[in-house]
Structure formats: C-alpha cells, structure tokens
C-alpha positions in Angstrom: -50.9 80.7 -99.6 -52.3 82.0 -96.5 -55.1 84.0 -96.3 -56.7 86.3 -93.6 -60.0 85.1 -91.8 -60.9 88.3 -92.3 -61.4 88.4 -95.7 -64.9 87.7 -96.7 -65.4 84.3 -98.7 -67.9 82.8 -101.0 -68.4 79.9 -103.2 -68.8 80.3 -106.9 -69.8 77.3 -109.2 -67.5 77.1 -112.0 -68.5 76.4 -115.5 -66.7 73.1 -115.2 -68.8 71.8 -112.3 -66.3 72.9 -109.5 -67.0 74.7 -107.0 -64.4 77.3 -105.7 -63.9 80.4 -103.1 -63.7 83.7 -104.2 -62.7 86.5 -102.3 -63.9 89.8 -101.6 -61.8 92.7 -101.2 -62.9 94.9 -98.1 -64.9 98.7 -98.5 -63.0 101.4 -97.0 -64.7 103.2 -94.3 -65.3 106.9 -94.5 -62.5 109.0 -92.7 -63.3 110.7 -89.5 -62.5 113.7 -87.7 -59.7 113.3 -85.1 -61.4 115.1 -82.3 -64.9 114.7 -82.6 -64.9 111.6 -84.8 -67.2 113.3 -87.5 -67.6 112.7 -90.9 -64.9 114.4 -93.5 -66.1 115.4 -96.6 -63.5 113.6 -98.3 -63.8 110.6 -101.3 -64.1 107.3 -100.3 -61.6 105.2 -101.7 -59.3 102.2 -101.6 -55.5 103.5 -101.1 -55.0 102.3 -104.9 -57.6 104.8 -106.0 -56.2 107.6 -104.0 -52.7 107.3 -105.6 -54.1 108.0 -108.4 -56.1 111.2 -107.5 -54.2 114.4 -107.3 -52.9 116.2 -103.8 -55.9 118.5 -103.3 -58.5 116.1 -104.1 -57.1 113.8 -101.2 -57.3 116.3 -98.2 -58.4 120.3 -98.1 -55.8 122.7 -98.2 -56.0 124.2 -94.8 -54.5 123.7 -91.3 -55.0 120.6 -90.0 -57.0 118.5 -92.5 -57.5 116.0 -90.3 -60.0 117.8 -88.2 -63.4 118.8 -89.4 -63.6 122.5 -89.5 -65.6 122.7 -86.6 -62.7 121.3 -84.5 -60.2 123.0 -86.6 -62.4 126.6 -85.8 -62.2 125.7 -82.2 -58.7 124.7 -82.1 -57.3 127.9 -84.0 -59.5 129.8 -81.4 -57.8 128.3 -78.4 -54.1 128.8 -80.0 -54.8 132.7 -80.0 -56.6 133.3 -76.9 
C-alpha cells in the first residue's frame, strides 16, 4: 500500500512492545471567497461530514454562494448599472 508523503505520520508504541505509524487525516481549511479570498461563514468540515448535513446548511441560499456578500453586493451592482 502506498501512501502520500503528505500525510502526516507518527509513531505509536504498541502494547506489545512495537512500535508502529499512525496516520493523521488532514483538517479542512475554511472556504474562501472567490473574489476577494475572505472568509465564508460556512461550517468547517471534512467532505464526509458535509454529505451528511442538509442543502442549506452547506452554502446560503442566494446568488452566487460562492462569493461573500460583499463581492456578491458589488457584483449584482455592476450587472444593473
């Protein structure tokens, strides 16, 4: 079995005397604005735990939930002028 370098590693003493690596699964990052790169209000969570929320807890129900509403303000501004 092959496993990414990037996973993180450590060594954990067994109960029997041996000692074996364990690894640690990585900590999503916060999810960002597409214009701006700000932060979105939005949970924090593996994609395993976010299959398991429903829709509107995921994202906002708005136009374009990827932008922060600052961006989206701005954008939505632009399209009618």
């Amino acid at each position: 079995m092959r496993i990414s370098k990037s996973i993180k590693r450590y060594k954990v003493k067994t109960p029997g005397g041996r000692t074996v690596i364990h690894f640690r699964k990585k900590k999503p990052s916060y999810s960002r604005c597409g214009k701006c790169g700000a932060k979105l209000n939005r949970p924090k969570l593996t994609v395993k735990e976010l299959k398991k929320l429903p829709k509107t807890k995921k994202r906002p129900e708005r136009p374009f939930p990827e932008l922060c509403p600052k961006c989206m303000r701005e954008y939505l501004k632009e399209k009618v002028r």
